[in-house]
Structures are given as C-alpha cells and as structure tokens.
DRENFIRO-481999 format. One record per residue (C-alpha): residue number from 0; residue in one letter; z, y, x. Coordinates in steps of 0.25 Angstrom, whole numbers, padded with zeros to 4 digits, always signed. Layout:
residues N
    nr   rest      up   north    east
   NUM      A       Z       Y       X
...
***
This chain:
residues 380
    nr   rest      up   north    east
     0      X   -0904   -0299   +0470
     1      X   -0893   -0306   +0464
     2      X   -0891   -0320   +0465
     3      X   -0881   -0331   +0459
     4      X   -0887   -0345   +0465
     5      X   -0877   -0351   +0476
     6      X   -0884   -0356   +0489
     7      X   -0888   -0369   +0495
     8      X   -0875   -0367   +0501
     9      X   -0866   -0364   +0490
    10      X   -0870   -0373   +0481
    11      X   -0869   -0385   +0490
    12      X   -0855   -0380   +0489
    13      X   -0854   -0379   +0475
    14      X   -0860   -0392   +0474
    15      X   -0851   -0398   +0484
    16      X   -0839   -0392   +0477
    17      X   -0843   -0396   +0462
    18      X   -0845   -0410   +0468
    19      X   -0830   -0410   +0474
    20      X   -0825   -0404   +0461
    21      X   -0829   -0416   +0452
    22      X   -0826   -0427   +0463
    23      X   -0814   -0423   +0470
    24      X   -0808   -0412   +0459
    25      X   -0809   -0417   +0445
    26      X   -0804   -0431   +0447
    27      X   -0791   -0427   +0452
    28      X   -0789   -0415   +0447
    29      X   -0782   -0418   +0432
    30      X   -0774   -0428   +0441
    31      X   -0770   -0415   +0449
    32      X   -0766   -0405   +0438
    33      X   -0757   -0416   +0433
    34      X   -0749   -0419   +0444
    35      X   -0750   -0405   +0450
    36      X   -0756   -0410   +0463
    37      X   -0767   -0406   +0471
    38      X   -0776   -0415   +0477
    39      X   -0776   -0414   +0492
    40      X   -0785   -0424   +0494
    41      X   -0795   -0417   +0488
    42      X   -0792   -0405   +0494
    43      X   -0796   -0412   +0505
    44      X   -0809   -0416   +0502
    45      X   -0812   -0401   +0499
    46      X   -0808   -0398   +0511
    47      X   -0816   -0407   +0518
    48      X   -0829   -0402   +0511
    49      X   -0826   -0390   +0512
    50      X   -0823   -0383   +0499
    51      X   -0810   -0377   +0504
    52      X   -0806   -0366   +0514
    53      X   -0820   -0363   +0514
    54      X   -0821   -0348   +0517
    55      X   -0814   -0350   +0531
    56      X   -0825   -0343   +0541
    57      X   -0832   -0352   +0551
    58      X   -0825   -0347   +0563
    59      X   -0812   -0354   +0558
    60      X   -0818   -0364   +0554
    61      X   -0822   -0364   +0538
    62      X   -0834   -0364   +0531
    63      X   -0836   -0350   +0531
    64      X   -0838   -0349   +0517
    65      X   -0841   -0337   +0508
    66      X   -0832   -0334   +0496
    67      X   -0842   -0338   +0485
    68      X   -0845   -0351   +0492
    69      X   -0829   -0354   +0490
    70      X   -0829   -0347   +0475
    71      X   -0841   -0357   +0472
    72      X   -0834   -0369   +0478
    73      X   -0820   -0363   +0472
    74      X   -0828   -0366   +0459
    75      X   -0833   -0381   +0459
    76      X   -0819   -0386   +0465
    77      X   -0812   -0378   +0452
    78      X   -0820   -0384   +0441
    79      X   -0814   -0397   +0447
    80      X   -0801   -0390   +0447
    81      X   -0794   -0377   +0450
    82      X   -0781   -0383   +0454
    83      X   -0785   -0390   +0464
    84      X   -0797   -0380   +0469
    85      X   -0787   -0369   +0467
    86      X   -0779   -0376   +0479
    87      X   -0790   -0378   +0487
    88      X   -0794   -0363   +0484
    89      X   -0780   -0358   +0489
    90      X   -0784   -0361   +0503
    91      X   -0795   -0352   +0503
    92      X   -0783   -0342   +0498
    93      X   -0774   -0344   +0509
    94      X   -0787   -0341   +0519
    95      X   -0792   -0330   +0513
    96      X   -0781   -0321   +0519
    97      X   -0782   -0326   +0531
    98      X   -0798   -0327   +0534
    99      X   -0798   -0311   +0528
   100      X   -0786   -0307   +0536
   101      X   -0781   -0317   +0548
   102      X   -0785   -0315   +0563
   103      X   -0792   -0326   +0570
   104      X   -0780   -0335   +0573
   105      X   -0775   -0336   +0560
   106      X   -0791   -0338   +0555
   107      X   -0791   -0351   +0565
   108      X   -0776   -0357   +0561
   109      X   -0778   -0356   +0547
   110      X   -0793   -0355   +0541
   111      X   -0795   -0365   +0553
   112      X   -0784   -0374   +0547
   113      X   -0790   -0376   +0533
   114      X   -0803   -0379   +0538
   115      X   -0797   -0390   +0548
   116      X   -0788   -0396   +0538
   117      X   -0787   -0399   +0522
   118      X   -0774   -0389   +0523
   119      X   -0770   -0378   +0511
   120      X   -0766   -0363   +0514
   121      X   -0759   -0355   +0503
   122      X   -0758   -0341   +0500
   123      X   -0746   -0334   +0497
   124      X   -0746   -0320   +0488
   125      X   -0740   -0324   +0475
   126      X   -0723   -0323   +0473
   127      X   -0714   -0324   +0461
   128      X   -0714   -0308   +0462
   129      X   -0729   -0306   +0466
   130      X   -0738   -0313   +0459
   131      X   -0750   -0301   +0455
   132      X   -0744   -0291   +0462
   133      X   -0745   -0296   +0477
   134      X   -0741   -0283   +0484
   135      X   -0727   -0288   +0477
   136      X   -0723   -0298   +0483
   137      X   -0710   -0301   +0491
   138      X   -0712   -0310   +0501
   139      X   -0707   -0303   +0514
   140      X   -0710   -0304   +0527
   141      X   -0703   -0299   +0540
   142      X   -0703   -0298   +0554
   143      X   -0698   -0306   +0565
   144      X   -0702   -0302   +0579
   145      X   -0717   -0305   +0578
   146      X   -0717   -0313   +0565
   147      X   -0712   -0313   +0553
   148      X   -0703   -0319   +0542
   149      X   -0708   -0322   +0528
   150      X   -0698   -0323   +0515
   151      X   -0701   -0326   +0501
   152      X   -0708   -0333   +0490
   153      X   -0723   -0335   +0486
   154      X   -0726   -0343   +0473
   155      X   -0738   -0349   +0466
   156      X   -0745   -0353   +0479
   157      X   -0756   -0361   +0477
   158      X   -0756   -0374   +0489
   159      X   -0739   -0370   +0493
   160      X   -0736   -0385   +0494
   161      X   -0748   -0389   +0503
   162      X   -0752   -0376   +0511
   163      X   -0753   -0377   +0527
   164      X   -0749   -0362   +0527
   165      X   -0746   -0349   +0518
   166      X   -0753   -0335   +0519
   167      X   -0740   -0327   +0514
   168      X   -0740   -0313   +0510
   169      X   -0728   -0306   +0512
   170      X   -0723   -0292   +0512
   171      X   -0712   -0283   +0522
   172      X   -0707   -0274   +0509
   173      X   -0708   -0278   +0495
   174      X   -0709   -0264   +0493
   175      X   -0722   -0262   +0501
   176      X   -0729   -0270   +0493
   177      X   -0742   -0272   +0498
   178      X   -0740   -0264   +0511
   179      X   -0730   -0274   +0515
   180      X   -0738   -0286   +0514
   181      X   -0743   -0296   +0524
   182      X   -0748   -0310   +0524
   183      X   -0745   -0322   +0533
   184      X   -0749   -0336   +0536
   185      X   -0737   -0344   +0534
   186      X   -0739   -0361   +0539
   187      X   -0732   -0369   +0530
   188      X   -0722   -0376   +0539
   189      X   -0714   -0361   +0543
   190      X   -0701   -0363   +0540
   191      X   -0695   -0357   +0529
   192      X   -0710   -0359   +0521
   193      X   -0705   -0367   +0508
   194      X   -0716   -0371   +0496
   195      X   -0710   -0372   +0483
   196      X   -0711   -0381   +0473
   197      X   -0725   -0385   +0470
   198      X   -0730   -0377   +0456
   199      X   -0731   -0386   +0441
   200      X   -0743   -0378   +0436
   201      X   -0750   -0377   +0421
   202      X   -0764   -0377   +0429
   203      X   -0772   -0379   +0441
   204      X   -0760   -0390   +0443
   205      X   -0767   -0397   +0458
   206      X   -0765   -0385   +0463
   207      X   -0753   -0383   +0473
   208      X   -0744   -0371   +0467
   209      X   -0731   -0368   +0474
   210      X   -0722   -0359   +0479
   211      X   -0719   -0353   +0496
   212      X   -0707   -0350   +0500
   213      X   -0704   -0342   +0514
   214      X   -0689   -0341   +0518
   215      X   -0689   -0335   +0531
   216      X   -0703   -0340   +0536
   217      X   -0706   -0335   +0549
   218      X   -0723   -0330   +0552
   219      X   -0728   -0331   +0566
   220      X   -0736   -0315   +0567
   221      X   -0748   -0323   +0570
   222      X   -0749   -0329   +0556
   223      X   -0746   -0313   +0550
   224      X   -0760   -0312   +0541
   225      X   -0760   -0297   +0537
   226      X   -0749   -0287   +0542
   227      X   -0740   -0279   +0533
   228      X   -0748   -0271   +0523
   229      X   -0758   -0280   +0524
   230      X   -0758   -0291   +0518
   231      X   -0759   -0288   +0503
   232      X   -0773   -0283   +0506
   233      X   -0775   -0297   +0510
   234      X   -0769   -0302   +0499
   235      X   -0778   -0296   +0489
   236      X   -0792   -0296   +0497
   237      X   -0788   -0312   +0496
   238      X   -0788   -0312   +0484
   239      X   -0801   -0304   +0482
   240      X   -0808   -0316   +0490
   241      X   -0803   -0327   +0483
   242      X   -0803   -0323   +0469
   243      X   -0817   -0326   +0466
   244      X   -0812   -0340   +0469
   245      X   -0803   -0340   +0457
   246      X   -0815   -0335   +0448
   247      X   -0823   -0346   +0455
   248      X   -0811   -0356   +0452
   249      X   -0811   -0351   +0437
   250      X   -0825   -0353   +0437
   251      X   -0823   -0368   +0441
   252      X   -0815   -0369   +0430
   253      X   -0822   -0364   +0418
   254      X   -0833   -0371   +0424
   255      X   -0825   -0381   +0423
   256      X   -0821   -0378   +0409
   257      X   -0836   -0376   +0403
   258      X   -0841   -0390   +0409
   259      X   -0828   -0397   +0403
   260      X   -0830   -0390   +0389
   261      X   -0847   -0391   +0387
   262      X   -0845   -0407   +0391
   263      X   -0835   -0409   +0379
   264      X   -0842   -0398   +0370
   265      X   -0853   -0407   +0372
   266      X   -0845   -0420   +0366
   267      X   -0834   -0417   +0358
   268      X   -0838   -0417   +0344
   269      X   -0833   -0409   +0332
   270      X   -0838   -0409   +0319
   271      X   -0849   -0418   +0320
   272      X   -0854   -0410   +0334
   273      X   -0851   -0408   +0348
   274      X   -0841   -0396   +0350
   275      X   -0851   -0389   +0358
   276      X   -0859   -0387   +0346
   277      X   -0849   -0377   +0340
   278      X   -0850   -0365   +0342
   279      X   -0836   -0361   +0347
   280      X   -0835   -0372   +0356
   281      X   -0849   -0366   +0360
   282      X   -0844   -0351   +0363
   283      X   -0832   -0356   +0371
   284      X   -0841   -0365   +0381
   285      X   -0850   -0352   +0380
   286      X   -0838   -0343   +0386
   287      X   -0835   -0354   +0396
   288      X   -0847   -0352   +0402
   289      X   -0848   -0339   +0402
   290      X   -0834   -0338   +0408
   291      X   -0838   -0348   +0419
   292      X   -0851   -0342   +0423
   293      X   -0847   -0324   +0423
   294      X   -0835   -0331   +0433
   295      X   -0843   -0338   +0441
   296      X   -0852   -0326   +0444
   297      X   -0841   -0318   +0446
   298      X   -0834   -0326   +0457
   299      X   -0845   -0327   +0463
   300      X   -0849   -0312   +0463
   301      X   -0835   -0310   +0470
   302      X   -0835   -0321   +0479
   303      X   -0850   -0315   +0484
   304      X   -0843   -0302   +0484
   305      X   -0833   -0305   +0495
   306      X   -0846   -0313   +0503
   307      X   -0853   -0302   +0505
   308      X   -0842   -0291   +0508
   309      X   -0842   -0283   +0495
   310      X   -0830   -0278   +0492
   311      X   -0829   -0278   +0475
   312      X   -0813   -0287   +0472
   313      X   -0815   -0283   +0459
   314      X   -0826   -0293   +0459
   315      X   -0816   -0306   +0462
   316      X   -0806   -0300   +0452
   317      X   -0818   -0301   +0442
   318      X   -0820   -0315   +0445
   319      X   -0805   -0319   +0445
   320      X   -0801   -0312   +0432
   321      X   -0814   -0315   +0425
   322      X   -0814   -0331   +0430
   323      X   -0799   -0334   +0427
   324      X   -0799   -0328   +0414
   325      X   -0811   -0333   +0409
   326      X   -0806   -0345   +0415
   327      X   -0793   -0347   +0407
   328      X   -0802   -0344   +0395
   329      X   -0812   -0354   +0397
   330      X   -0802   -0365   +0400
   331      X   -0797   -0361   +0386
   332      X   -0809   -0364   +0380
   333      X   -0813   -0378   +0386
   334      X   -0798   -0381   +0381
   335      X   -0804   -0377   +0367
   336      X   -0816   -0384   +0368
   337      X   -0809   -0396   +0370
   338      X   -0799   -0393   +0359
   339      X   -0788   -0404   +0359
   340      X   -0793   -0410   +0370
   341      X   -0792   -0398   +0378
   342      X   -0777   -0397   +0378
   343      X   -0776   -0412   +0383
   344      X   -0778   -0416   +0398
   345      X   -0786   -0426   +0397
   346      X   -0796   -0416   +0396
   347      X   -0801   -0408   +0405
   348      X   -0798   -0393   +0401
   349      X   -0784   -0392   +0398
   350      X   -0783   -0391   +0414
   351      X   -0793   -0382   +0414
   352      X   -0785   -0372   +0405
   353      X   -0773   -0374   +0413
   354      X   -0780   -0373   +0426
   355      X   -0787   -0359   +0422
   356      X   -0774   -0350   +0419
   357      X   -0771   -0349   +0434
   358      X   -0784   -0342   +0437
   359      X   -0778   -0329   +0430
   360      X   -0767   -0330   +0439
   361      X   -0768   -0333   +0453
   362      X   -0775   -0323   +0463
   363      X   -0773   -0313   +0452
   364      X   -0770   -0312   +0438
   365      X   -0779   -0308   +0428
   366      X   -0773   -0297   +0425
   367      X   -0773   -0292   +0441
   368      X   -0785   -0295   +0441
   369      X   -0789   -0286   +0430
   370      X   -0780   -0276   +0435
   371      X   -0787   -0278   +0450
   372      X   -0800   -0275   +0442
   373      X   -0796   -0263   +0435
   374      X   -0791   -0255   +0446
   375      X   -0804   -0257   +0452
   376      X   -0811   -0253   +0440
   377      X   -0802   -0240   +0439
   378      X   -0804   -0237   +0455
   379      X   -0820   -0237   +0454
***
C-alpha cells in the first residue's frame, strides 16, 4: 500500500518549520535581499530548534534524521525564503560528503562541530573552468611527506565568507579527470586559504556567495576525505542526496508563489470583478498548483528512495529538473497576476522571480540534469 500522509513525527516538523518561517523568515527577509545580508541571528535560532544539520547520525551527535524529514523542513523554511534557507541548506551539503564517506574521527571533529555550535561548512566543486563538468576541474593537489598541498580557485560557494571549514575537491592531473580526483576537509584558518569578495546577486540575495582561494594550502593526511580516484564518486553520489532538497526548496517557493497570487487574485479588481474571476488569471493559478503539488510528490518519492536504500538517482534528478523549471515558470506567473505591481518591490513576487532562476543552476543545470536523465533512459 502506498501512502502519502507524513507522521506524527513529521509533521510536528513541518508545523515547527512553517511556524519558524512566518516568524523568524519573512519579517527580515526583504530586508536581506536588499542589503545582500544573511541573517545569522536567525540562523541561530534554527539551529537551536533544530531545523539545520539535521541528518548528522545519533552517534555524532545529531538528530539522526531521514532525508524526507529534511526535504519536508527544506520546504516550509523556503516559502519563507530561499536565500536565507539556501544557506542554511548548504551545511547539510558540506556534511553529506563527509557522513557518506569519512572515518570515525573526522565524523566526530566536524558532524560533531555543527551539532555543538551555530557554525557554517561549505562545499567546494564549482571553478571558473568547471562549473557542470565537475571531472574538469583544476584545482590540484600534491604530496608533501604524509600530507598534502592544495592550489587553485573555487567560485560560487554558497557560505565562503562565514564557513568554519571547506570540503575541497581537488585533482593530481587535470588530465585524469575524474580518476584524479580527491576530496579534503580544509579549516578555514590554513594559511594560504583566502575568500574572495562576497557575490552581488540578481536573486536569493541573504545568501552568502563567494569565492575560495588556496595558495599553497597545506592538508594534514588525516583530513584526506576520499583518496585519488575517489572523490568524484563522491561528488556526484552527493548530489544525488541532496537534490531532492532543491525540488523540496522549489517547492517552498511556488508554494509560496500560489498563496501570494490567490490572496490578491482574491482582491484586485478589474473590470467591475475580482481578477480571479477571469479565466486566464484562473488558468495561471490552475498551473501553480499543479506545478507546486507533481513537485512536491516528486521530492518526496526521491528523498524516500534514498531512506530506504533503493538505488533509482534518476529519481532526484526528476524532482530537480521538474521543481526548478516549473519553478522559474510559476514565479513568472504570480509576476503576471500581479501585473504592474509585480515588477515593483513592494510586493512580494518580484523576489520570488529572481529568487527562482538559481534553482536551474546550482547542483546541476537543467540541461545536465536532462542529460543525466537520458543516459539513463538510453542505458535501460
């Protein structure tokens, strides 16, 4: 039997979440994406409650949470906003690597750190030169005695300015491509570790966006994270785990989106009538919810999927794809059913536009992802 109700459990969370979102989120968030600032305070009410880092295991002490707990969370704190939740987000990134693939000390150094303290972790694929083709990047790292010396550039890291430390992927030969790789955790005071300026964004503004430089940075061997020829594995079976996220975020959003467009379908009048009496306006609030709702069943399908073992990552790139297209589409549409309003800040949904482009691009564009699709269409 198939069922689609959360439990007791889960949706005290959501209900916990959706309380945190209108309370804490909204009020500051247009503030936020104006002055391109995230709210730390905040953060660190989240943390408190524990609506971040929440799929550390038990043993290290988290909550040992399942991925579909932290999708369904992942979408109440994004209909608050999804640049402050994608921060908030991005240290469940940076664990992810290091819960699938660390040894026990570096689970109790790091995953234990961002239970203990309201601290941020970043994760570190992207460069100038590798953004979708990962295997490409040219970052290198050598050997020094036991350790090793990490030289290059990473960009478009979510949390740069304010992370306590960086899992880095690096490669031995360019030319290896992903045979060379492996991955690091790197603390932010190594010398030689430099954040670059801080990113001014069209959307998803609170959000922390910078870029990581490493000249010469030397890593202890015990902070090595996956050996050479190892780490893009690790890399993409990241990704597979967190991508529902980013439907669940999308998710947030259209909700968003749907609940921002009925209220003023409901009192802006045209023609003698409230807009939602017209059938266009109708159709558009129609595909909003049809948008929000296939989304949400398909991050949640995935997120279940990786709870209970079953192997299928065509799944999360279904709910990716799917949730930041639809997306872009249906922050487009509350922008019209707003009209003139719409294209002004002091509404609502002109954010809302800006803030959904991203989602087609980080973790995956939406044309990778349909690549990622097909293959596995065409392999059976």
């Amino acid at each position: 039997m198939l069922g689609f109700l959360p439990s007791e459990e889960q949706q005290a969370l959501i209900d916990t979440a959706r309380r945190f979102a209108r309370e804490r989120i909204v009020p500051v968030a247009p503030e936020c994406d104006r002055e391109s600032r995230f709210p730390r305070d905040v953060f660190e009410a989240a943390h408190q409650l524990g609506l971040v880092n929440m799929t550390v295991p038990t043993e290290y002490g988290g909550a040992g949470m399942g991925e579909l707990d932290n999708a369904l969370v992942t979408e109440q704190l994004a209909w608050g906003c999804t640049g402050v939740q994608t921060s908030m987000l991005a240290n469940t990134l940076a664990l992810t690597p290091i819960k699938l693939g660390g040894n026990d000390d570096q689970k109790r150094r790091y995953l234990g750190r961002l239970v203990s303290e309201p601290i941020f972790a970043s994760y570190c694929t992207t460069e100038p030169v590798a953004g979708s083709d990962v295997a490409g990047l040219k970052t290198s790292f050598t050997r020094k005695g036991d350790d090793f010396v990490l030289n290059g550039e990473k960009c478009w890291i979510t949390n740069a300015t304010m992370a306590s430390f960086y899992v880095v992927f690096a490669t031995s030969d360019h030319a290896l491509r992903h045979k060379g790789i492996a991955a690091f955790i790197v603390d932010r005071d190594a010398p030689g570790l430099r954040v670059g300026k801080h990113e001014d964004k069209l959307g998803q503004r609170a959000s922390d966006t910078a870029a990581v430089h490493f000249e010469e940075v030397v890593v202890p061997k015990q902070n090595l994270l996956a050996a050479e020829g190892h780490g893009f594995k690790l890399a993409m079976e990241t990704f597979n785990q967190t991508r529902p996220d980013i439907g669940a975020m999308a998710t947030g959003l259209m909700q968003r989106c749907l609940d921002e467009s009925l209220a003023y379908a409901k009192e802006r009048k045209t023609f003698g009538v409230a807009i939602g009496e017209h059938q266009m306006v109708q159709a558009m609030l129609a595909d909003m919810a049809v948008s929000t709702e296939s989304t949400r069943l398909l991050y949640q399908k995935a997120a279940w999927n990786l709870d209970n073992g079953v192997r299928d990552p065509i799944v999360s790139a279904y709910a990716k794809v799917h949730g930041a297209d639809r997306a872009m589409q249906t922050a487009i549409d509350a922008v019209q059913v707003f009209g003139g309003n719409g294209y002004v800040r002091d509404y609502p949904v002109e954010k809302l536009m800006r803030d959904a482009k991203v989602l087609q691009i980080y973790e995956g564009t939406s044309q990778i992802q349909r690549l990622v699709i097909a293959k596995s269409l065409l392999k059976g």
